[in-house]
C-alpha positions in Angstrom: 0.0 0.0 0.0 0.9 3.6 -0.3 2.0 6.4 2.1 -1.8 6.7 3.7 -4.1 3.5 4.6 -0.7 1.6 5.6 -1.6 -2.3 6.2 0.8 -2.9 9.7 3.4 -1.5 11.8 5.5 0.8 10.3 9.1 0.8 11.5 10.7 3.9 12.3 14.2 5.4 10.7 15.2 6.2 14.8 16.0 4.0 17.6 13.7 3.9 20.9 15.0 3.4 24.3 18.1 1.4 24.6 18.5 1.1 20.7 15.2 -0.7 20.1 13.7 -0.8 16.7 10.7 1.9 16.7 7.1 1.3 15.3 4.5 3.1 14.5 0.8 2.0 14.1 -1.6 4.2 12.3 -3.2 5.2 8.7 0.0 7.2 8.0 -2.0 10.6 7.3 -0.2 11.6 11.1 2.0 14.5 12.3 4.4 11.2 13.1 4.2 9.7 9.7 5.0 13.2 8.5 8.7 13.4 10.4 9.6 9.6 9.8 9.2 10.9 6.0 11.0 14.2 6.1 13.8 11.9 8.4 13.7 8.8 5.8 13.6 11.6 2.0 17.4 13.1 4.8 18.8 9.5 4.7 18.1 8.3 0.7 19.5 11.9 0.0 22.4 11.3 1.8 22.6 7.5 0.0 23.3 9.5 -3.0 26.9 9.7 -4.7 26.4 13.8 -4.5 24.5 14.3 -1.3 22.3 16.7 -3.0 19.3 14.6 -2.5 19.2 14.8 -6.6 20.5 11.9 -8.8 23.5 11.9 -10.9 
């Protein structure tokens, strides 16, 4: 499924308490959902050969 109406638990791109993996359960419409994007679009942009978050 896409972004909104996810199916399960959706795991984080942080670490909880004590370096535990991070869920989060919901229809991915939240203020939450919103972060773990803008912290997950950081990491693939920083994936990339440039950094620029723009392929090369």
């Amino acid at each position: 499924m896409g972004a909104h109406g996810m199916s399960g638990p959706r795991l984080l791109p942080w670490a909880g308490e004590g370096g535990k993996p991070c869920y989060l359960i919901g229809d991915g419409a939240g203020y939450l959902s919103r972060v773990a994007d803008g912290v997950e679009s950081v990491q693939l942009a920083m994936t990339l050969p440039d950094g620029s978050g723009r392929p090369v």
